[in-house]
C-alpha positions as CSV (number, residue, x, y, z in Angstrom):
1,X,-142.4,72.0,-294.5
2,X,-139.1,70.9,-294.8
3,X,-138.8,68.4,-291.0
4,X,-135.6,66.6,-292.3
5,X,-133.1,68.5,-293.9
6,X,-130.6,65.6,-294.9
7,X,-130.6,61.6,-293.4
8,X,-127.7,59.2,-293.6
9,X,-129.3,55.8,-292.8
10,X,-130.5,56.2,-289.0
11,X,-128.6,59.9,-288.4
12,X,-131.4,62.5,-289.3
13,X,-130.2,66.2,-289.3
14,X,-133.8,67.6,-288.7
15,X,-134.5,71.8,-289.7
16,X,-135.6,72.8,-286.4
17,X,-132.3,71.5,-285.0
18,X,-130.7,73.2,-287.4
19,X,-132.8,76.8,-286.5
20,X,-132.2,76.3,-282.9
21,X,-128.5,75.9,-283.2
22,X,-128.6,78.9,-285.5
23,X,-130.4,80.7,-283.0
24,X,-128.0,80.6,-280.7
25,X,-125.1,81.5,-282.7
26,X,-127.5,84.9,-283.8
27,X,-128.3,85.2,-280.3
28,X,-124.5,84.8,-279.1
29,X,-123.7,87.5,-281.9
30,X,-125.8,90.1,-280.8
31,X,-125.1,89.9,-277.1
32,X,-121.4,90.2,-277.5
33,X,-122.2,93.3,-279.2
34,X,-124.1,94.6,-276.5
35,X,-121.3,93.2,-274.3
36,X,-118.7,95.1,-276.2
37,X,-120.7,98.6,-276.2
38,X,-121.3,97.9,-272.2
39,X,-117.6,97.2,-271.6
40,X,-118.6,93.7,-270.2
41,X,-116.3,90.9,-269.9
42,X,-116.8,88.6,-273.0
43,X,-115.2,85.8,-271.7
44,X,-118.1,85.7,-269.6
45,X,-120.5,85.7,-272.8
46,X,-119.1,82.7,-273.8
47,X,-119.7,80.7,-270.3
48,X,-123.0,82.2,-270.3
49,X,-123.8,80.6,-274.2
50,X,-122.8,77.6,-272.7
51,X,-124.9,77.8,-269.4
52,X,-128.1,78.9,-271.8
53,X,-127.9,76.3,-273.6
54,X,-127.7,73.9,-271.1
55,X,-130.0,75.6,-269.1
56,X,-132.9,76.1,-271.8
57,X,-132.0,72.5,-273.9
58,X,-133.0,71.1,-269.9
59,X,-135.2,73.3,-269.0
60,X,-137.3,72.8,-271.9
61,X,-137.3,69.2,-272.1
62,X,-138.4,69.1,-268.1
63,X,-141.7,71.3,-268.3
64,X,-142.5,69.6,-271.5
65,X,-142.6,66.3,-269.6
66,X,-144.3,68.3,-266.9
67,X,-146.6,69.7,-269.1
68,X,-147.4,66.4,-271.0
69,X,-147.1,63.4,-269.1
70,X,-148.7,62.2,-266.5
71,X,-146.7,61.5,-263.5
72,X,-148.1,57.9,-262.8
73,X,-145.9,57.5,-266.1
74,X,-143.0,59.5,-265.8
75,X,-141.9,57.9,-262.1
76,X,-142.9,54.3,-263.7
77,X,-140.4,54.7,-266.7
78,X,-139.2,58.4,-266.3
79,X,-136.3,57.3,-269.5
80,X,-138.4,57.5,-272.7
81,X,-139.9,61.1,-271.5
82,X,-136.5,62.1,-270.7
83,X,-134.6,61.3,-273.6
84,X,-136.8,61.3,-276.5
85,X,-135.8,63.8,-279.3
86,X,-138.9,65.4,-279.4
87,X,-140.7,67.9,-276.9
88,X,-139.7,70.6,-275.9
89,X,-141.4,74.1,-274.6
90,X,-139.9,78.0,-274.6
91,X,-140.5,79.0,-271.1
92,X,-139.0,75.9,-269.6
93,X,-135.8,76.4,-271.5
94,X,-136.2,80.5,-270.7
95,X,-136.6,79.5,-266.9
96,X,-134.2,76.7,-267.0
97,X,-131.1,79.2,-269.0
98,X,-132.4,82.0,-266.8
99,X,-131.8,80.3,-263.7
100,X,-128.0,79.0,-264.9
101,X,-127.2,82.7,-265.7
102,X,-128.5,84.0,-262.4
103,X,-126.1,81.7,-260.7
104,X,-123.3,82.8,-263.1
105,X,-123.7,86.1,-262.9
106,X,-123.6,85.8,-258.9
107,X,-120.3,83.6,-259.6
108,X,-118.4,86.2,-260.9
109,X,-119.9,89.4,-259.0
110,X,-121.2,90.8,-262.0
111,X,-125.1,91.8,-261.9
112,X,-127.5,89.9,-263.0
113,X,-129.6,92.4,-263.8
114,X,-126.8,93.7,-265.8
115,X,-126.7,91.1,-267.7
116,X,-130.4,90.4,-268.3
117,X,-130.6,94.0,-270.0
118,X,-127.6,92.7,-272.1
119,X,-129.1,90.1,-273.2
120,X,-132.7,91.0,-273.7
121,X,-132.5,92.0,-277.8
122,X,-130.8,88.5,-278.1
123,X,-133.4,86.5,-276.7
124,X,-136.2,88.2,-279.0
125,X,-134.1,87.5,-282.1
126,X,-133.2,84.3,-280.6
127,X,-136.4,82.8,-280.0
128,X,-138.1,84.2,-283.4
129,X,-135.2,82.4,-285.3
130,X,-136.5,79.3,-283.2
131,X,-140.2,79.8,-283.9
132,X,-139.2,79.5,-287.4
133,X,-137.5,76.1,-287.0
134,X,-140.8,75.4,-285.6
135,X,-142.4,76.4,-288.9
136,X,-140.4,74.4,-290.8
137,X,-140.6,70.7,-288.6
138,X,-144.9,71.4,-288.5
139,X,-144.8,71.9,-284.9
140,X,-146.1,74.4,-282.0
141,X,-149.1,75.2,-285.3
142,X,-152.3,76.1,-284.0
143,X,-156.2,75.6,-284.3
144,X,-158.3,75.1,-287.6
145,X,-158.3,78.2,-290.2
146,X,-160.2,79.0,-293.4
147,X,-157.9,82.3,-293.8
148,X,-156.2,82.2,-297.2
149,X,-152.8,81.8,-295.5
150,X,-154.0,79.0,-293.7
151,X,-151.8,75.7,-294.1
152,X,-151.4,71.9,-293.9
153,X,-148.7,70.3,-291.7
154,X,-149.6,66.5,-293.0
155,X,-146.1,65.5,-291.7
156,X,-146.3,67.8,-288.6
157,X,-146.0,66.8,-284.7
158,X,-148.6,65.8,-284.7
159,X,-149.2,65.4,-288.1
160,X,-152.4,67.4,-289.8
161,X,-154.1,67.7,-293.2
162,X,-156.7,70.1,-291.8
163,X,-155.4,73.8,-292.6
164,X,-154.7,75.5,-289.1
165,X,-153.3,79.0,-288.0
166,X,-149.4,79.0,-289.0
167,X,-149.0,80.3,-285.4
168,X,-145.1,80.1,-285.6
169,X,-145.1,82.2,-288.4
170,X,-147.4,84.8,-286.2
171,X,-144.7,84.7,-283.3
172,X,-141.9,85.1,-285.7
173,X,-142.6,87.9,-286.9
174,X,-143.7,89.7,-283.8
175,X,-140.5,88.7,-281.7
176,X,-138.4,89.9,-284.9
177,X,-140.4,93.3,-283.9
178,X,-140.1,93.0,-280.6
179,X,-136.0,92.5,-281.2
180,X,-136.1,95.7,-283.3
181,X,-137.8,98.1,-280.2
182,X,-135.4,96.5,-277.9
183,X,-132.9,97.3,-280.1
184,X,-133.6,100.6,-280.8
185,X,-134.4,101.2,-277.1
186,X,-131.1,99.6,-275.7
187,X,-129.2,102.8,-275.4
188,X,-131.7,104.6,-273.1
189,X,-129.5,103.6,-269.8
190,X,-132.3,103.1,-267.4
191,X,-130.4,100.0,-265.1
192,X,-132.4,97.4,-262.9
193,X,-133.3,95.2,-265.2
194,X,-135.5,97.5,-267.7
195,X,-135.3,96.7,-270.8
196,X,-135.3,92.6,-269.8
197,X,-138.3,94.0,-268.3
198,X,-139.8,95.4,-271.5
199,X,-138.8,92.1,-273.1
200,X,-140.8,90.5,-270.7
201,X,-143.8,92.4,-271.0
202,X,-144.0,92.3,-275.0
203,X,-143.1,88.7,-275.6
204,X,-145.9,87.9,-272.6
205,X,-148.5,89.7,-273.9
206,X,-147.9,88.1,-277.6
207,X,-147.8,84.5,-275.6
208,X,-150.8,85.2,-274.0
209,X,-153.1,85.9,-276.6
210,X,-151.6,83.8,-279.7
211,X,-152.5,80.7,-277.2
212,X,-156.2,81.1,-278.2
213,X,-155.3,80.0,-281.8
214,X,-152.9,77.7,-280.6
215,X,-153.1,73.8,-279.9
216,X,-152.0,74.2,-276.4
217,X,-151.2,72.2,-272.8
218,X,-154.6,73.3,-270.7
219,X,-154.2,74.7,-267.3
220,X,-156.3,73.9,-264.1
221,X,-158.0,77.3,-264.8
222,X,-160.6,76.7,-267.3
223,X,-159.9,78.6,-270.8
224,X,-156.4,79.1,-270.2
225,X,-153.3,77.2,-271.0
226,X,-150.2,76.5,-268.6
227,X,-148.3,79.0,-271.3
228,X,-150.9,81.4,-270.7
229,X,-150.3,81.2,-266.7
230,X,-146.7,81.3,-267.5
231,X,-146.6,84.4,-269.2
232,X,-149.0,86.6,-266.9
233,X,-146.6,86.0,-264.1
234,X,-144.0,87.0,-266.6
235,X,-145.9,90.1,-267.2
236,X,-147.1,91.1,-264.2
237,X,-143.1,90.5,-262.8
238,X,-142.0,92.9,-265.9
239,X,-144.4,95.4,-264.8
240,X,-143.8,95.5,-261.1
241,X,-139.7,95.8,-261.9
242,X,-140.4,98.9,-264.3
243,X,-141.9,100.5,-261.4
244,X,-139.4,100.0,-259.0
245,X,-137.0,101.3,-261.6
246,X,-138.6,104.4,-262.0
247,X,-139.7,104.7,-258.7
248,X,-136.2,104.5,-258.0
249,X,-134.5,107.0,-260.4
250,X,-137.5,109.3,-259.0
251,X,-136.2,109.0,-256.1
252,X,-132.5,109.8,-257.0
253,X,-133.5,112.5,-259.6
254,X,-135.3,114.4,-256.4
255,X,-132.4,114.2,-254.1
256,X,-130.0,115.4,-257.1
């Protein structure tokens, strides 16, 4: 665990802000070469790094506070919640960058679909290069283990001496597989959205079940966590846009 990779007096340069900046440079990397082999308009990659950023740095920090404090608290003093450095989730920035790209892509007439397949590969690559920054400032860990690989986070967030699942390293690793199928899959043209679709469907499925070995936000349905709501709607929304998509090029393929 490595939380602070270099302080000079009160100015902290922490590893997971570190991991998420080099996440979206990766990210922002392999999307322009997407961009480039799709003949898209990189000048609009760059707005949309911008937007995503904004978007998921946002969007993060509001469903964490939505998430985690009670809202008795948050309209009494909404500033500390808002502010603070710490706290923040991976669907709320996902919804919060994917919402700023929608209206960009509609902006400039380009769409967003279009885009979203673009991009998918990205996000996977993106968001296990993030999990790792969580790794390494002892947070998003999950529930007690007696596995040999089990670890320690005694200066975690929270902090924790008892040896839990190292959950982030678990997610890591799968989205770093999950960007190799996307990638491998990107050149099988299908349109509508479908491999942002696929994206959807593998990372949901992971989020959904590493939640049981996670130290997680509950939900008002009993045994599942918000996260776990989350990405079941994120699933089921993947799964109902692949079969539009092929319904559709069905449909096209029989009048051909």
């Amino acid at each position: 665990m490595y939380p602070e990779l270099f302080r000079i007096n009160d100015f902290v340069i922490s590893s997971f802000g570190v991991m998420v900046a080099l996440a979206f440079l990766v990210a922002y990397w392999v999307a322009s070469l997407e961009f480039r082999r799709k003949g898209l308009n990189e000048r609009l990659l760059n707005n949309l790094l911008l937007v995503s950023m904004i978007g998921g740095i946002v969007g993060a920090k509001l469903f964490y506070v939505f998430e985690n404090v009670p809202l008795g608290d948050l309209l009494a003093n909404p500033f500390p919640y808002l502010f603070s450095r710490g706290g923040l989730t991976f669907y709320g920035g996902f919804l919060g960058a994917v919402f700023l790209v929608l209206l960009l892509s509609w902006k400039n007439r380009v769409g967003f679909w279009t885009i979203a397949d673009a991009l998918a590969p990205s996000i996977a690559i993106g968001h296990a290069i993030g999990r790792i920054g969580c790794f390494l400032v002892g947070d998003d860990y999950g529930t007690p283990s007696n596995l040999p690989w089990a670890m320690s986070f005694p200066k975690g967030l929270p902090p924790t001496t008892e040896k839990v699942h190292p959950t982030q390293i678990y997610e890591a690793l799968y989205l770093g597989i999950v960007f190799l199928v996307l990638w491998r899959l990107r050149r099988r043209e299908r349109g509508g959205g479908w491999l942002f679709s696929v994206f959807l469907i593998l990372s949901g499925v992971e989020r959904f079940f590493i939640e049981f070995i996670r130290q997680t936000t509950p939900s008002p349905i009993p045994g599942l966590s918000i996260a776990q709501l989350v990405a079941l709607l994120l699933v089921l929304f993947g799964a109902v846009r692949l079969c539009i998509i092929y319904n559709r090029n069905q449909s096209r393929a029989s009048r051909v």
